[in-house]
C-alpha positions as CSV (number, residue, x, y, z in Angstrom):
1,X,30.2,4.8,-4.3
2,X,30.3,1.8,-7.4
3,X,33.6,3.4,-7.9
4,X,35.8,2.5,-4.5
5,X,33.7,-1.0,-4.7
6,X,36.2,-3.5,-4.3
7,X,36.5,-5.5,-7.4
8,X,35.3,-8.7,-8.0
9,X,31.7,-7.7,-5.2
10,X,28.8,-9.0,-6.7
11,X,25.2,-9.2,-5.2
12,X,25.5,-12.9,-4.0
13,X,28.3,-11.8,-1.8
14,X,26.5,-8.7,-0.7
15,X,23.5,-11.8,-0.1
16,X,26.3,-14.2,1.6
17,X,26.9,-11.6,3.9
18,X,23.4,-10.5,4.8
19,X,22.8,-14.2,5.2
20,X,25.6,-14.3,7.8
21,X,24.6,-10.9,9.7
22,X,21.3,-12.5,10.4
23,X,22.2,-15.9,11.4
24,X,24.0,-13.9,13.9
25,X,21.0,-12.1,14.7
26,X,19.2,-15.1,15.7
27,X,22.2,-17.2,17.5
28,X,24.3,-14.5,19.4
29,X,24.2,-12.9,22.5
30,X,22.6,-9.3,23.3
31,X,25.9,-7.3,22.5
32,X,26.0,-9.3,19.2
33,X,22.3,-9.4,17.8
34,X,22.1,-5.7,18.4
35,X,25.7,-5.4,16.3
36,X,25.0,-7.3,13.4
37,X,20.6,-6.1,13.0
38,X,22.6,-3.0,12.7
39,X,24.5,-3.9,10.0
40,X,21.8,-5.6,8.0
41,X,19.3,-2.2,8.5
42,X,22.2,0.3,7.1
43,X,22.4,-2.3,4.0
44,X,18.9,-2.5,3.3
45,X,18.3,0.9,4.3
46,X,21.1,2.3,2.0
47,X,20.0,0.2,-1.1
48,X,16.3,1.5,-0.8
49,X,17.8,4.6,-0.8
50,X,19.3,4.4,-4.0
51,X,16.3,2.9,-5.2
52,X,14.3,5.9,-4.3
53,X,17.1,8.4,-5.4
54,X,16.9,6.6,-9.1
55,X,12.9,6.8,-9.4
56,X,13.4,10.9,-8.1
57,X,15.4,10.9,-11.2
58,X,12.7,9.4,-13.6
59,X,14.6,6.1,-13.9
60,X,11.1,3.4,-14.9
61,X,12.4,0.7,-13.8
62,X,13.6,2.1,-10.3
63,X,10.3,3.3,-9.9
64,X,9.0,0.0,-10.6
65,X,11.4,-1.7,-8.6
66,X,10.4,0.3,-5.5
67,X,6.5,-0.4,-5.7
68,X,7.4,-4.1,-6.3
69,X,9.8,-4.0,-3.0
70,X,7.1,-1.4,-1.1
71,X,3.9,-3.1,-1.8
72,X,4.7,-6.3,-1.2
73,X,7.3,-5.4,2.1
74,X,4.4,-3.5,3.6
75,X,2.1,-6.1,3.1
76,X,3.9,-8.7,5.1
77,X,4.7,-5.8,7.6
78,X,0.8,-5.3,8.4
79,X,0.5,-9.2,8.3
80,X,3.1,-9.0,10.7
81,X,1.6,-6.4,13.1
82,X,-1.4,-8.1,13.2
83,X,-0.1,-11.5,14.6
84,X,2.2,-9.9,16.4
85,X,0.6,-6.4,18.2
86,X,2.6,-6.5,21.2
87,X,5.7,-6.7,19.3
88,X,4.9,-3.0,17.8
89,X,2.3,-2.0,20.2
90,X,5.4,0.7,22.2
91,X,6.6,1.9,18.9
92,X,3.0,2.4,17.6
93,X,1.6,4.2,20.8
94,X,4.4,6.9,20.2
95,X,3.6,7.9,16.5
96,X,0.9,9.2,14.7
97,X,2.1,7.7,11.2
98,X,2.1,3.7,10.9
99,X,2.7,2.0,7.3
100,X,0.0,0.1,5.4
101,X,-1.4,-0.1,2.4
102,X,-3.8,2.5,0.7
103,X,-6.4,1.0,-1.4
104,X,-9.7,2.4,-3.0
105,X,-11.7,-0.6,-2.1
106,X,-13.2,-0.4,1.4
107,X,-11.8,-3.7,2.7
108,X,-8.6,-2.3,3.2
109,X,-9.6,0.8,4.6
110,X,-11.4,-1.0,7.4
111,X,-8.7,-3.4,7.5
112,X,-6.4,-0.5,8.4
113,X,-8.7,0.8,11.1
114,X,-8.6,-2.0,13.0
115,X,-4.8,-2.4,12.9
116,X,-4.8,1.3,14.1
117,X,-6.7,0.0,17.1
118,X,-4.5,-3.3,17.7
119,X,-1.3,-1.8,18.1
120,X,-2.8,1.8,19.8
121,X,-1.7,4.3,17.3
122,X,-0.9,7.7,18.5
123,X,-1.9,6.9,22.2
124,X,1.1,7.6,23.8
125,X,2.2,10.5,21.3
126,X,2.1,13.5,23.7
127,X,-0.6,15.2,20.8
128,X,-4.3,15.2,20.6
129,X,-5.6,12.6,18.7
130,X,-9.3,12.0,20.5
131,X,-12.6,14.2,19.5
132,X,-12.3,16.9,17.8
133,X,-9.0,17.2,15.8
134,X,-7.3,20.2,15.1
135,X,-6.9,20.8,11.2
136,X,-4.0,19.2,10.2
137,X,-3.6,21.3,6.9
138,X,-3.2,24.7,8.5
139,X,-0.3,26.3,8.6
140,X,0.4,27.0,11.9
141,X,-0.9,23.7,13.1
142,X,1.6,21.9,10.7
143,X,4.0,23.6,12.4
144,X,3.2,23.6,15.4
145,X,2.8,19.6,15.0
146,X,6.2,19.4,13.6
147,X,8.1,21.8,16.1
148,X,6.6,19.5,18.6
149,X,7.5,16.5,17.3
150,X,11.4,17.9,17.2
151,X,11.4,18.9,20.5
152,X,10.0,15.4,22.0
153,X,13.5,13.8,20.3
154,X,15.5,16.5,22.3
155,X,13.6,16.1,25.3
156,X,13.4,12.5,25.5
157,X,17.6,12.5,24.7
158,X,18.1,14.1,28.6
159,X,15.7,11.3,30.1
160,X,17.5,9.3,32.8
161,X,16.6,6.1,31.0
162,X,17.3,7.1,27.8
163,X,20.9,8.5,29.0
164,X,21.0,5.3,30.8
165,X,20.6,3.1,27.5
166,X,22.7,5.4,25.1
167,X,25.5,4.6,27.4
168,X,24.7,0.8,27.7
169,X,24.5,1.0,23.5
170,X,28.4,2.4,24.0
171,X,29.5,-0.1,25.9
172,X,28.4,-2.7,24.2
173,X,29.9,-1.1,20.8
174,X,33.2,-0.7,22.2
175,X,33.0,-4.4,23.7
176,X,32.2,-5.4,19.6
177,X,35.7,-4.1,18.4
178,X,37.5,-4.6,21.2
179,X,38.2,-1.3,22.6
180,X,37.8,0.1,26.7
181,X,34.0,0.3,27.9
182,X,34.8,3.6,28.4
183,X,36.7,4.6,25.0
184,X,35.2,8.0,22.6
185,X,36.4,8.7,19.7
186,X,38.2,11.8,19.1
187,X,36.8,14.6,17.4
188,X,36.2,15.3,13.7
189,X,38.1,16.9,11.8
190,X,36.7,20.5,11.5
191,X,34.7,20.9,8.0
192,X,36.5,22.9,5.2
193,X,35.0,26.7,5.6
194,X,32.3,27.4,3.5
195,X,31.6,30.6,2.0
196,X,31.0,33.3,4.2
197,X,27.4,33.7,3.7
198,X,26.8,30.4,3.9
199,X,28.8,29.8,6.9
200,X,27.2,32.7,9.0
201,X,23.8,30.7,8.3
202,X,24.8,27.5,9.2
203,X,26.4,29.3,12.7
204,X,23.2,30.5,13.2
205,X,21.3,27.2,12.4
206,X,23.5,25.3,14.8
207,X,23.4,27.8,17.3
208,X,19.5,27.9,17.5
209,X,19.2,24.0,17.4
210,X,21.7,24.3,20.6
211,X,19.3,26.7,22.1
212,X,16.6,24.2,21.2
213,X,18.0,21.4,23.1
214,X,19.4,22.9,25.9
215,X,15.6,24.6,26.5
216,X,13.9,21.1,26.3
217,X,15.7,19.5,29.2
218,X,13.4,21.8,31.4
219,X,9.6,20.8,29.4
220,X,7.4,18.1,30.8
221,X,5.2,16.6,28.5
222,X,2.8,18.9,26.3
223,X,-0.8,19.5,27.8
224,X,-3.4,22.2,27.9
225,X,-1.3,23.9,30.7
226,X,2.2,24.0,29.8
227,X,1.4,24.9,26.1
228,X,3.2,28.6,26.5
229,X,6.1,26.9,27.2
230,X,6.8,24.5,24.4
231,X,5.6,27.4,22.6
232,X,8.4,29.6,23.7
233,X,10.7,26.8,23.6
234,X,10.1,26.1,20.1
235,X,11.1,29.2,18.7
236,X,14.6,29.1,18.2
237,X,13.5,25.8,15.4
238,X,10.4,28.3,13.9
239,X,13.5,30.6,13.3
240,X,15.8,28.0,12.1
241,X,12.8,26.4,9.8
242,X,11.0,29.9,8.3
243,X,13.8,32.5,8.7
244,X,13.7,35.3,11.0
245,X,11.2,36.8,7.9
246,X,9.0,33.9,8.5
247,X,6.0,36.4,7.4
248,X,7.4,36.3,4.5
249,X,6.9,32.4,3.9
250,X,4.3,31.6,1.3
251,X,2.2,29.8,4.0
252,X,1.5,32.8,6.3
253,X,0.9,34.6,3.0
254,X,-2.8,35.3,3.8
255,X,-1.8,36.8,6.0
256,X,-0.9,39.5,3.9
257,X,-4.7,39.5,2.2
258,X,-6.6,40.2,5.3
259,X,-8.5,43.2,6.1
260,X,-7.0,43.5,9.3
261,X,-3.7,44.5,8.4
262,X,-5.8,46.9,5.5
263,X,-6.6,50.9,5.6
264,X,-7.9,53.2,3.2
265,X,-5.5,54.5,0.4
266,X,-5.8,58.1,0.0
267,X,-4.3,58.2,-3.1
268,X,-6.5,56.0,-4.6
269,X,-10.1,56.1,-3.1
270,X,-11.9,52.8,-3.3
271,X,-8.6,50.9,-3.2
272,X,-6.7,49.5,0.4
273,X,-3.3,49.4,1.4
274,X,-1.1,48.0,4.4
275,X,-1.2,49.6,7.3
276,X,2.2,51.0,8.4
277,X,1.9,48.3,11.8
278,X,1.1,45.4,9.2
279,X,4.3,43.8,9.0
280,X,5.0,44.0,12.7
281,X,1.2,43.3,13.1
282,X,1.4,39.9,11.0
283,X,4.4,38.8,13.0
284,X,3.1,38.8,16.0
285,X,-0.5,37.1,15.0
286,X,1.7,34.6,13.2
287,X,3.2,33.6,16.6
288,X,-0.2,34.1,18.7
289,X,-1.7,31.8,16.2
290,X,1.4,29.3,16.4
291,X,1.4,29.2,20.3
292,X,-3.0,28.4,20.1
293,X,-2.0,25.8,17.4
294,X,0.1,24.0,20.5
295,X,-2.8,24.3,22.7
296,X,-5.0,22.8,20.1
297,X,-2.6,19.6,19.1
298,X,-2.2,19.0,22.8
299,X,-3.7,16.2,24.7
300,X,-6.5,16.6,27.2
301,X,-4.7,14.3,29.3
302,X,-1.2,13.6,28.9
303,X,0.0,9.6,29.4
304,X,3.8,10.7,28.1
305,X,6.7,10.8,30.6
């Protein structure tokens, strides 16, 4: 990218311009404050990126750069949250995951736990996060958690409201450069073919997130009752994620240890071997245990739409 920078750019027009985005921000109408926040997040959002992508790298200073920028970014953000709850009280109800800072003294750990309760982490979520919690570390639970948290996105896409906004966001992005309310663009360009190998698994990646979305149109919100179902609509992602030999992923492999799936080798008394029905076997305890793992991250009572 430093290459097709037009010459002359420095960071204090790259600042200039921020400057201007926000100003923006804070004096324009609705259609304009949405605009130009827009702009300033895919600036500041691309540059920590590189930041990150550096320190990946083993570039010091990067990585120095990006605690400086972190530590003291989140720490105004929790300052932030707590005068402010209600500002991030409906984004925090929805997630499980909130940033803060981690310490090893105790202040901040019980400075953290109060936020938690100020803006209601997690309450909204759609996943059990009262009582008893389900073991986050397992694999199927892990998955399970994840699957879910997929399918949410593609079910909340095909609410009413949320159709209703993404079309409002359109209008008010063609009104910004000038163009119809009612103007798309046109296509893309189709991508250059990839190898054939690689192209028959991205076909089959695309057509399983398809299948995906088009199945969670139909889910209500996961609870103790519908479970099976976002179970069975979940699939075509476990596919897409571990492979149609999922049993061979390295986090069902203890699977492959268990006595269950053992018998006695003939050929070599004292010793065990895998049943002939093991693979098959392993499959399908793999998916009972994935469909209990969305009865156990499930709420008791559901508060999501």
């Amino acid at each position: 990218m430093a290459s097709v920078a037009k010459p002359g750019v420095d960071q204090f027009d790259v600042f200039a311009l921020i400057s201007k985005w926000s100003l923006r921000v804070e004096k324009g109408n609705k259609s304009e404050t949405d605009w130009f926040g827009e702009q300033i997040h895919g600036v500041a959002s691309r540059a920590l990126a590189e930041i990150v992508r550096l320190a990946f790298t083993g570039h010091e200073k990067s990585a120095k750069n990006l605690h400086l920028i972190l530590a003291s970014n989140v720490s105004s953000f929790v300052q932030l949250c707590e005068q402010n709850p209600k500002l991030f009280e409906p984004i925090a109800r929805k997630t499980t995951y909130w940033p803060a800072l981690i310490s090893c003294l105790n202040d901040s750990q019980r400075r953290n736990k109060k936020l938690q309760a100020m803006i209601n982490l997690g309450l909204d979520s759609g996943i059990n996060i009262s009582g008893k919690q389900p073991d986050w570390e397992s694999a199927e639970i892990e998955a399970a958690s994840s699957l879910h948290g997929l399918m949410e996105l593609y079910r909340q896409d095909y609410l009413p409201e949320n159709i209703k906004h993404f079309r409002a966001q359109i209008r008010q992005i063609n009104k910004m450069l000038g163009r119809s309310s009612n103007y798309r663009p046109p296509p893309p360009k189709p991508l250059p073919q990839l190898p054939p190998a690689m192209q028959a698994e991205l076909d089959r990646e695309n057509e399983l997130v398809k299948q995906a979305r088009l199945i969670s149109k139909n889910l209500k919100p996961l609870n103790r009752q519908n479970y099976p179902d976002w179970f069975k609509a979940s699939l075509p992602i476990f596919y897409m994620r571990y492979g149609n030999d999922f049993e061979n992923r390295k986090c069902f492999a203890h699977y492959w240890k268990s006595a269950a799936y053992m018998e006695n080798n003939p050929a070599q008394p004292g010793k065990k071997r895998l049943t002939k029905r093991a693979r098959g076997d392993i499959r399908d305890a793999i998916k009972n245990q994935l469909k209990q793992a969305f009865h156990s991250i499930a709420p008791k009572s559901s508060r999501v739409r």
